[in-house]
C-alpha positions in Angstrom: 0.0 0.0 0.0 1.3 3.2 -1.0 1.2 6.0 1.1 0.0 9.5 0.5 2.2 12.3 1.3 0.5 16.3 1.3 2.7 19.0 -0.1 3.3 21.8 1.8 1.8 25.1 0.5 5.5 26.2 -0.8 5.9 22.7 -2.3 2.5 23.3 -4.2 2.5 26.9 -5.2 6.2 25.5 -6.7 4.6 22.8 -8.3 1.7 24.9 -10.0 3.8 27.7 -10.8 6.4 25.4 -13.0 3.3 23.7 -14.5 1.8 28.0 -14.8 -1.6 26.5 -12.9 -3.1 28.0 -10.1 -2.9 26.3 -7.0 -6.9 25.8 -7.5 -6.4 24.3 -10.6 -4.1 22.3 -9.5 -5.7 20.9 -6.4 -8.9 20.0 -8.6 -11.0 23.3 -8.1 -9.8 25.2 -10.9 -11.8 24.6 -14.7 -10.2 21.6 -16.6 -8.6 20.4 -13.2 -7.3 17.3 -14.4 -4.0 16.2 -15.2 -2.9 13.7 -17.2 -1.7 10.1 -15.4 2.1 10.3 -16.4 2.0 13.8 -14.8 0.1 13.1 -11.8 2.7 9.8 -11.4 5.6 12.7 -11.5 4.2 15.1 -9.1 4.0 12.7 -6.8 7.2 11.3 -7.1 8.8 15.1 -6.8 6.7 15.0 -3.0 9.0 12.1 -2.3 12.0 13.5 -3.3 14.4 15.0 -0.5 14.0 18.6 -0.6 17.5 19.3 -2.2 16.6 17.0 -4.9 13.2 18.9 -5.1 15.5 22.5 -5.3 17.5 21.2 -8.0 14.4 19.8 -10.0 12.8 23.1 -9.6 15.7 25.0 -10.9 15.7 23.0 -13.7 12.2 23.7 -14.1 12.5 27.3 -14.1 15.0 27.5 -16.1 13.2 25.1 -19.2 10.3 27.2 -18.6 12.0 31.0 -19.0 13.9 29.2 -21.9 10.3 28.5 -23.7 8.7 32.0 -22.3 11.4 33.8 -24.4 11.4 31.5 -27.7 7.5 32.7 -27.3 8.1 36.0 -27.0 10.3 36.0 -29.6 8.0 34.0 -32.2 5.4 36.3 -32.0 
């Protein structure tokens, strides 16, 4: 049996804000609330990640993301 492990709010807004979700859409409240399963499998395996593993995925994240916020900005 697998146990369930709840973010903290930091861990969450983190989470929504590399995926550019609200933290209501991305607890299930939001419109089109759903993810899909492969993503849902990876957020929870970022919870059970040691929180400098977490800090180094998030960097990572960050930096993909303002990578593909400026080829946008650029394309258009």
């Amino acid at each position: 049996m697998k146990r369930r492990v709840m973010p903290s709010v930091e861990t969450a807004k983190k989470i929504a804000d590399a995926f550019s979700v609200s933290l209501d859409y991305l607890v299930g409240e939001g419109q089109n609330s759903t993810f899909d399963k492969k993503t849902v499998e990876r957020l929870q395996e970022i919870e059970s990640m040691k929180p400098d593993a977490k800090q180094s995925l998030f960097s990572i994240i960050d930096s993909v993301i303002r990578d593909y916020k400026t080829q946008q900005a650029y394309a258009h």
